[in-house]
C-alpha positions in Angstrom: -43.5 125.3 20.0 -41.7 124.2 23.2 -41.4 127.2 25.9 -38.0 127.6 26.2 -36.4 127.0 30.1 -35.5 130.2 31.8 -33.2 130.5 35.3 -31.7 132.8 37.2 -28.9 131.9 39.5 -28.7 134.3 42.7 -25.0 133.7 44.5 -25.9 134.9 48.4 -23.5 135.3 51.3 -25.3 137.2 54.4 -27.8 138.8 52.4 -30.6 138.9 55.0 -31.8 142.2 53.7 -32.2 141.9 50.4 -32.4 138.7 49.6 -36.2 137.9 49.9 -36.5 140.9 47.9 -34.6 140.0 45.0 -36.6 136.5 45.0 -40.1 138.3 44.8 -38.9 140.7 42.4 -37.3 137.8 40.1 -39.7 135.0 40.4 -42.2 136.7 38.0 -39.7 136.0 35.1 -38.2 133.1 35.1 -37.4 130.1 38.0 -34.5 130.8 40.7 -31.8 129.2 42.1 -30.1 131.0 44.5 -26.6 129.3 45.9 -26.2 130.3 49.7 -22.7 130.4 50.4 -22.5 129.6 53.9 -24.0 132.6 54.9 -23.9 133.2 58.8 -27.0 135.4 59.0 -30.4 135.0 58.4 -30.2 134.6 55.1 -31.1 130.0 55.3 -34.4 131.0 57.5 -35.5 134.1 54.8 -34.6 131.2 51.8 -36.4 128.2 54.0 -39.6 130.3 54.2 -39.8 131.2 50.7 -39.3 127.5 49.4 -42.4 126.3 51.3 -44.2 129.6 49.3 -42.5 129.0 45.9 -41.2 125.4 46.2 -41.7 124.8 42.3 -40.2 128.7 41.3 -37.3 128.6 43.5 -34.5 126.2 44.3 -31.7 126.5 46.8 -28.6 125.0 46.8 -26.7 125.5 50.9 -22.9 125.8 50.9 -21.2 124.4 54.1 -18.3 126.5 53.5 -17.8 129.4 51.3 -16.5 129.0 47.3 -17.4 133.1 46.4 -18.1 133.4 43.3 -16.7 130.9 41.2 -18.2 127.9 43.4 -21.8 129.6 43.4 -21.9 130.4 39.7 -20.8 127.0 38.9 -22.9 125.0 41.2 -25.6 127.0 39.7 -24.7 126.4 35.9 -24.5 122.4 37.0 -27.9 122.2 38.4 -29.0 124.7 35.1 -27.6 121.7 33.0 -29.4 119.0 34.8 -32.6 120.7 34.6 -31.8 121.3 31.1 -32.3 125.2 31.0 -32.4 127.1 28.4 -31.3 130.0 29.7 -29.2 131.6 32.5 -28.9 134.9 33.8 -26.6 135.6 37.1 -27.9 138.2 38.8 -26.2 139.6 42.4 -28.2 139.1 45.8 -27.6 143.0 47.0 -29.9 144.6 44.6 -26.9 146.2 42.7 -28.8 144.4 39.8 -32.8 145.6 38.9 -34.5 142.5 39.0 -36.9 144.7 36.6 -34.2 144.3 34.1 -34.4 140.3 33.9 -37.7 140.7 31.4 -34.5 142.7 28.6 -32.4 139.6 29.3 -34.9 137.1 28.8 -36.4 138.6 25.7 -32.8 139.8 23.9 -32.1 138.0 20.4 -29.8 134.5 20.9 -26.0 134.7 21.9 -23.9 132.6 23.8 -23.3 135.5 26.7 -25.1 138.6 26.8 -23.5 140.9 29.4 -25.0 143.4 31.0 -22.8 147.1 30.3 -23.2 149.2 33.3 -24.2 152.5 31.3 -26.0 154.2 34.5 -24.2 153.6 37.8 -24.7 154.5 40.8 -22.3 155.2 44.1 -19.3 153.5 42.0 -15.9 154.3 43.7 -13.8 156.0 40.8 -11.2 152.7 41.4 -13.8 150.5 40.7 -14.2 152.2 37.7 -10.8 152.5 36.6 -10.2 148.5 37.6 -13.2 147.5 35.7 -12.1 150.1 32.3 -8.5 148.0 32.9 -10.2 145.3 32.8 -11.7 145.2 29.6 -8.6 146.8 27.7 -6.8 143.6 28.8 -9.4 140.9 28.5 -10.1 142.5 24.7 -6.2 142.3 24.0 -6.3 138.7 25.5 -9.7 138.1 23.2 -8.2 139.3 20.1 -7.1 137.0 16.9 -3.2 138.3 16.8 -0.8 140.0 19.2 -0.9 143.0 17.2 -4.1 143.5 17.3 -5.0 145.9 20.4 -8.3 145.8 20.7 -10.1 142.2 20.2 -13.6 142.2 20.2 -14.6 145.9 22.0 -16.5 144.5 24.2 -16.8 147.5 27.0 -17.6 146.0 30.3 -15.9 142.3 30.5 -16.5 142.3 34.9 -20.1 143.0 34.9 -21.8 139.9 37.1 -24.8 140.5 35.5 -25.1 137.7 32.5 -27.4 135.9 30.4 -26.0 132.4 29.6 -27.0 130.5 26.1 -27.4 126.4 27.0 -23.4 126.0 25.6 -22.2 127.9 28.0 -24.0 126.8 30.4 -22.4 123.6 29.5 -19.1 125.0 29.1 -19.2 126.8 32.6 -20.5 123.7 34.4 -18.0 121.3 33.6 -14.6 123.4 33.1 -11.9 123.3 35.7 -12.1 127.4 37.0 -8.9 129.2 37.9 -10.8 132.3 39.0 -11.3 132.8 43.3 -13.6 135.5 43.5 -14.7 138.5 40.5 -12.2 137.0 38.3 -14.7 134.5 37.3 -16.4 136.9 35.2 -13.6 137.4 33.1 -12.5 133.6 33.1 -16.5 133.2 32.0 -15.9 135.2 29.3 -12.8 134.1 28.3 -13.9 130.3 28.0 -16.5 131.0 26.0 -15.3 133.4 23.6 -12.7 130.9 22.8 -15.0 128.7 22.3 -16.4 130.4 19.7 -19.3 131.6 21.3 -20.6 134.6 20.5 -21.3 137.6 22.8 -23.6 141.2 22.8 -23.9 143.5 25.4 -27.2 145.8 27.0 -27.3 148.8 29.1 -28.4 148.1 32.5 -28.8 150.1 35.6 -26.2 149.8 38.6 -26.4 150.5 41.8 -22.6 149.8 43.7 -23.3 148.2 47.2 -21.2 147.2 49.8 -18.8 144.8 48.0 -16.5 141.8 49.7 -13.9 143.4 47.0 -10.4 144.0 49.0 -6.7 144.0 48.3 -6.9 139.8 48.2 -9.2 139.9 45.7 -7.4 142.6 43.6 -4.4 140.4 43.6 -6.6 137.5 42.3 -8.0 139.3 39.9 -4.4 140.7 38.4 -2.9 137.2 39.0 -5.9 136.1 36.7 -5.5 138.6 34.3 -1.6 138.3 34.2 -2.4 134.4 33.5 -4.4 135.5 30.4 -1.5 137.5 28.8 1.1 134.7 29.2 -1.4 132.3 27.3 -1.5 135.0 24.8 2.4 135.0 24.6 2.5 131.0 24.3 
């Protein structure tokens, strides 16, 4: 039987203290590509060292200028389909995501997206906890089969950026034109390939809240995104 392909994409942006961390801590389970964002630290020189120790584990892709989110994730997903992975799982670069956890992904029975539910958490401000509960009461109304039908698909954390990706939507996410900026990508992810058809399960996973790039911009992006979503709903 043919071993299946495994990756995990690792989106950095001045992660100098974590980052060679998360690499030793990932590289047991599957390869990694980890999508430096223009990072200003010394984040390049940690990456640059641990190619010449892992250069047929790990692969790095440099950004010149930063893309957040949506740029890494899909740079990532386009180099997945190239190297024809099997699997993806996105994983962040601050350790708000166990590494640990990566051996449940891998192992979990097939779906398109398997999204990691934040069941334990850790140092999460109570408004990221309300925008992320809002979030999911709008992306299952804008998931659902009929406008009268509230509650779509349950699916209880739709913003989590920790993901396992089936080969479709790895496909799916490589090659479609993204109108997310920042975190809105995770719902857009989810959105494409739901209406795809693609199927999707969630696991409990550990979080840890870090310090997060999340401001008012983003916030704005992400209703923007979300308001986007209800007018297609309305069409």
């Amino acid at each position: 039987m043919k071993k299946e392909k495994l990756l995990t994409i690792v989106p950095a942006y001045n992660e100098e203290s974590t980052i060679e961390e998360v690499v030793l801590r990932a590289i047991p389970y599957s390869d990694i590509c980890v999508v430096d964002d223009a990072s200003k630290d010394n984040t390049p020189k940690i990456l640059s060292k641990l190619l010449k120790k892992y250069p047929k584990k790990l692969h790095v892709i440099t950004h010149t200028k930063n893309t957040h989110i949506p740029g890494g994730i899909q740079d990532g997903m386009k180099y997945a389909e190239k190297k024809s992975y099997d699997w993806v799982v996105t994983m962040d670069a601050g350790l708000s995501h166990d590494p640990k956890s990566l051996e449940q992904f891998f192992s979990h029975p097939s779906c398109d997206i398997l999204i990691g539910r934040r069941e334990i958490t850790e140092n999460v401000p109570m408004y990221r906890k309300l925008i992320s509960y809002l979030a999911a009461k709008v992306m299952n109304y804008c998931m659902s089969k009929s406008i009268f039908d509230l509650f779509g698909p349950k699916i209880k954390d739709c913003t989590s950026g920790f993901r396992r990706y089936s080969k479709k939507s790895i496909s799916i996410l490589a090659n479609s034109k993204l109108q997310s900026k920042a975190f809105d990508f995770h719902m857009e992810a989810l959105y494409l390939i739901h209406a795809s058809g693609g199927t999707v399960s969630e696991i409990g996973i550990h979080y840890v809240f870090s310090n997060s790039s999340f401001n008012k911009k983003v916030f704005r992006q992400a209703v923007s995104f979300a308001w986007t979503l209800l007018k297609k709903k309305f069409r």
